[in-house]
N, CA and C atoms as a LAMMPS dump frame, in Angstrom:
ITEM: TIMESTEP
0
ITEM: NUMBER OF ATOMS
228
ITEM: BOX BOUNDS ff ff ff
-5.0000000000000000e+02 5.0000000000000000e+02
-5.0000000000000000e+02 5.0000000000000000e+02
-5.0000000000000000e+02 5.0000000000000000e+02
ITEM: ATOMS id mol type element x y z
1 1 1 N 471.472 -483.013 259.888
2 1 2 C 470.907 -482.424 258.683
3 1 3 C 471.705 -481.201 258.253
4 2 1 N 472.65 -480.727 258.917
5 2 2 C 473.087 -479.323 258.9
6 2 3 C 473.889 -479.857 257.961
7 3 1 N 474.632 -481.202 258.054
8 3 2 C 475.767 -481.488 257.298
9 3 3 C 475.495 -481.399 255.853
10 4 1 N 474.306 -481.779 255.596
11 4 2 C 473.865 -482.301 254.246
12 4 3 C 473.249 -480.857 253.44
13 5 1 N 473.039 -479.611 254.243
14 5 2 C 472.386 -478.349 254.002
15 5 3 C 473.264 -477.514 253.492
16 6 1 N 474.421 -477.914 254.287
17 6 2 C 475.815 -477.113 254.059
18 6 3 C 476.438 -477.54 252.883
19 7 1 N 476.675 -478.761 252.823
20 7 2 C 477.381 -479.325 251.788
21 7 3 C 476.513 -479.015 250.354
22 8 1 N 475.037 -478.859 250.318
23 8 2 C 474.565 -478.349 249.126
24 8 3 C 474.271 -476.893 248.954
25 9 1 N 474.421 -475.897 249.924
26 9 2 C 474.891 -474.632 250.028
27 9 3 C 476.3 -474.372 249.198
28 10 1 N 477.255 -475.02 249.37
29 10 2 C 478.478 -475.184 248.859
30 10 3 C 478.736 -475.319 247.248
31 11 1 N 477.351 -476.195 247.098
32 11 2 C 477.338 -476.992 245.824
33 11 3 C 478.097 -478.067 245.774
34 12 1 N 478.236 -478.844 246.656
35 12 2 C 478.883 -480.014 246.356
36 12 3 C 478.133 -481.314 246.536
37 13 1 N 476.893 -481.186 245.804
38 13 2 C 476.015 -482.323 245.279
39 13 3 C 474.903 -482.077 245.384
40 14 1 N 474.042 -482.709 245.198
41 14 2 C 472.288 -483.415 245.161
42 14 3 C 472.002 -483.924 246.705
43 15 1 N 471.308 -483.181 247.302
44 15 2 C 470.358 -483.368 248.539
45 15 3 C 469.299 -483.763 249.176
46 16 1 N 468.958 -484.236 249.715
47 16 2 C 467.229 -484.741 250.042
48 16 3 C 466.661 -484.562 251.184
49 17 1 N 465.791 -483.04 251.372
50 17 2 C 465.865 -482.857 252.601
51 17 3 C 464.29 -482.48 252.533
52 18 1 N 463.487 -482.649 254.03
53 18 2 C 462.417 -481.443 254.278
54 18 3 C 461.892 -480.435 253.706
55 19 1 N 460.728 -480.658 253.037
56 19 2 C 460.453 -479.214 252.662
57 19 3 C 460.391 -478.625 253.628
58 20 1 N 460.316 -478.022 254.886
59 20 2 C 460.269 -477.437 256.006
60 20 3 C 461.861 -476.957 255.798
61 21 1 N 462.778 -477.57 255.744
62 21 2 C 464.167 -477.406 255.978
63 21 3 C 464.5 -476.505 254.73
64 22 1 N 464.133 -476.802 253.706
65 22 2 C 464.396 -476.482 252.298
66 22 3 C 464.142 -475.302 251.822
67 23 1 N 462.54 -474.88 252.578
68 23 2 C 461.953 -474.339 251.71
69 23 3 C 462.148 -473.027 252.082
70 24 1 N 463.522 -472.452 252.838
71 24 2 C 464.32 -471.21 253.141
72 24 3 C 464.786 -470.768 252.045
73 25 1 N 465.607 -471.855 251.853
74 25 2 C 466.808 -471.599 250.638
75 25 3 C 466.514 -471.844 249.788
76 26 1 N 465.41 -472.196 249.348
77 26 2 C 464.624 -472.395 248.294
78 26 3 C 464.153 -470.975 248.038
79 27 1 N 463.326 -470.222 248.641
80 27 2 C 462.814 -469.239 248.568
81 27 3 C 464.024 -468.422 248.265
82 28 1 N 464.999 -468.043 248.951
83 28 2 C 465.829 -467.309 248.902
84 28 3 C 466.949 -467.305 247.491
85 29 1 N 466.839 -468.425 247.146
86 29 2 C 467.604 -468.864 245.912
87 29 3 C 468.82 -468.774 245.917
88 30 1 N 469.296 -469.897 247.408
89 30 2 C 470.415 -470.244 247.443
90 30 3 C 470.601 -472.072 247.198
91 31 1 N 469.232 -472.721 247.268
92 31 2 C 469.271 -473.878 246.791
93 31 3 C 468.058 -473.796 245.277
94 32 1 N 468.294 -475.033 244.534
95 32 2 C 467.78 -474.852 243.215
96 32 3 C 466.881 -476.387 243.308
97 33 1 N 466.023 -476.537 243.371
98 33 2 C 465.087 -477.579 243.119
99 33 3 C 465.158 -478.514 241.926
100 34 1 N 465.56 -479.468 241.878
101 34 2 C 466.486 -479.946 240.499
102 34 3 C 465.315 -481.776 240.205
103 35 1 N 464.629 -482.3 240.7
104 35 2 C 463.418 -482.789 241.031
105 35 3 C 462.378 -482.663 241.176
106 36 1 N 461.479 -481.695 241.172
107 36 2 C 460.242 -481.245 241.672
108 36 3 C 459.295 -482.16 241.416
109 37 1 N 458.936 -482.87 240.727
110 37 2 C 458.275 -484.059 240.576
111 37 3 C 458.313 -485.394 241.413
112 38 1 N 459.482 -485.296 242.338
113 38 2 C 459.844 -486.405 242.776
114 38 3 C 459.576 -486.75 244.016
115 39 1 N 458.789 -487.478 244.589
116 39 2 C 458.976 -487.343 246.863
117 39 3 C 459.749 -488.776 247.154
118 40 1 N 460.481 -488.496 247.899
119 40 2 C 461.25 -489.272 248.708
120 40 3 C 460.119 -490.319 249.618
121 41 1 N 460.69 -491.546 249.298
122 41 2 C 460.017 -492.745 250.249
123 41 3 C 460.326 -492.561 251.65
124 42 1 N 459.373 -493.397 252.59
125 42 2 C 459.165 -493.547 254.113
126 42 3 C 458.623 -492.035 254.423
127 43 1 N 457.675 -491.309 254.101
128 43 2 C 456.947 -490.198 254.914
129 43 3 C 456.07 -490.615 255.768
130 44 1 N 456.75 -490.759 257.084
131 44 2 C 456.042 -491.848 258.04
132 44 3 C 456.971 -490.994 259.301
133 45 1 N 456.248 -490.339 260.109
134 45 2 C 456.356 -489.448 261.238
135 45 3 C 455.999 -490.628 262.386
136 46 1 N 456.988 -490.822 263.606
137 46 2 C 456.07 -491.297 264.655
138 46 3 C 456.336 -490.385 265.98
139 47 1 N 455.389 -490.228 266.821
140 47 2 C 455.55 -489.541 267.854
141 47 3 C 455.448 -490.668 268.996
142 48 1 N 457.189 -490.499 270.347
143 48 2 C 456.929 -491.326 270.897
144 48 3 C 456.733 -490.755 272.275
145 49 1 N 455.163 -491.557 273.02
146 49 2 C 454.478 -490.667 274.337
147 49 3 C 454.595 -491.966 274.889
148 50 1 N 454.833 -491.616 276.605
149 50 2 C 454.175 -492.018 277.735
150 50 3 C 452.995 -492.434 277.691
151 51 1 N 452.419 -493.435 277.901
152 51 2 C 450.845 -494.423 277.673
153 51 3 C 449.938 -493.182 277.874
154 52 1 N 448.964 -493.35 277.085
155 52 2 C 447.847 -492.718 277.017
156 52 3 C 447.096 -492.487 278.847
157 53 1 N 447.1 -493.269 279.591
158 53 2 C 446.47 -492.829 280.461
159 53 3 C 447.399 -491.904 281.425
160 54 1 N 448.535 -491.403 281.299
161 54 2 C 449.273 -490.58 281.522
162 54 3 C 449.559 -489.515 280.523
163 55 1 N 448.887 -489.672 279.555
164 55 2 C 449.108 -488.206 278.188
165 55 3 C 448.24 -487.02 279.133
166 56 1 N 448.823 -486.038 278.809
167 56 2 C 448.354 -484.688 279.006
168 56 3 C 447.747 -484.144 277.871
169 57 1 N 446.888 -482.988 277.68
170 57 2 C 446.24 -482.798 276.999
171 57 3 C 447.25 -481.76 276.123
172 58 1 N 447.858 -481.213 276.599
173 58 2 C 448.954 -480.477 275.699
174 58 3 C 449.859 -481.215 275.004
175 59 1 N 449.975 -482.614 275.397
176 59 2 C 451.012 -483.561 274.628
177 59 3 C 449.88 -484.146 273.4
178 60 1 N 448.895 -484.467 273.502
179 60 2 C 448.263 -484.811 272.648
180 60 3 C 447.62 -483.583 271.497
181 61 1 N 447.535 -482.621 271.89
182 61 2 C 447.045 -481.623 271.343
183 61 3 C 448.534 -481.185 270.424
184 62 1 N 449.952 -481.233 270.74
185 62 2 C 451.228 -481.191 270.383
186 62 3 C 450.921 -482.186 268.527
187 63 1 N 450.36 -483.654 269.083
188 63 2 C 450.849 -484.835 268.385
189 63 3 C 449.71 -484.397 267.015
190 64 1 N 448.565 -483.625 267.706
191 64 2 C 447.564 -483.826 266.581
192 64 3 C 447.99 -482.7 265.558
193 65 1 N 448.194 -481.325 266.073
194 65 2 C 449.077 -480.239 265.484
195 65 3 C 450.129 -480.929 264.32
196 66 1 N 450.821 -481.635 264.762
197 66 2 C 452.159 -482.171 264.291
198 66 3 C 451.721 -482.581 263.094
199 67 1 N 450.888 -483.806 263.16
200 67 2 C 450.34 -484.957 262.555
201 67 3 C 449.786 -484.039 261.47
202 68 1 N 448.848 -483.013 261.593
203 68 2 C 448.038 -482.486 260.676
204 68 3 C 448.745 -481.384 259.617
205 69 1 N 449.738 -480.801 260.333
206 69 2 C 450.629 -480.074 259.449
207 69 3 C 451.766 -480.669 258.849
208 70 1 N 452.099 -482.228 259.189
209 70 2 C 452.534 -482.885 258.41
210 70 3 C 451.794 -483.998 257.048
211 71 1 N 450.82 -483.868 257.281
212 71 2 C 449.788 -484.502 255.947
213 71 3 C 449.671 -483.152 255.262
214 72 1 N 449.886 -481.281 255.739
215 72 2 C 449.661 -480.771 254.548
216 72 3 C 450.562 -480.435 253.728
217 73 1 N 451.554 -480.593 254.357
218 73 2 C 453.177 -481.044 253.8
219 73 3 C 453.284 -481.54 252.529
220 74 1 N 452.602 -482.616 253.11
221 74 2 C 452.991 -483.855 252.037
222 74 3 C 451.863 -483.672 251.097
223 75 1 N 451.075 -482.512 251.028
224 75 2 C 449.913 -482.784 249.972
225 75 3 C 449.992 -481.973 249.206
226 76 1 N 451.386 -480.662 249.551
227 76 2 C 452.01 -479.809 248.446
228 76 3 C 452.593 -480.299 247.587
């Protein structure tokens, strides 16, 4: 991802990244939001665990964290 961050730092094209990733240089106003209307297909996170009867409660407590701050992501 660094490749694709850099290269539109540079200005040398149109990017499609994370709002998580983005939303630095976004703020900072070194990248310019040129889409805002638009979301990128496959927002589909998977987390991959060791079978459930071997999950720990910190690995699951990890997945639900994850899971939930990635649906509010996507609901900005």
């Amino acid at each position: 991802m660094g490749v694709l961050i850099n290269a539109a730092l540079r200005g040398n094209g149109i990017v499609c990244l994370p709002t998580d990733l983005a939303n630095h240089y976004l703020e900072q106003g070194e990248l310019l939001e040129v889409l805002p209307n638009t979301t990128a297909p496959g927002k589909t996170l998977w987390a991959v665990y060791l079978s459930r009867s071997y999950q720990q409660t910190v690995v699951r407590a990890f997945i639900d964290f994850t899971a939930n701050a990635w649906q509010q992501d996507i609901k900005k």
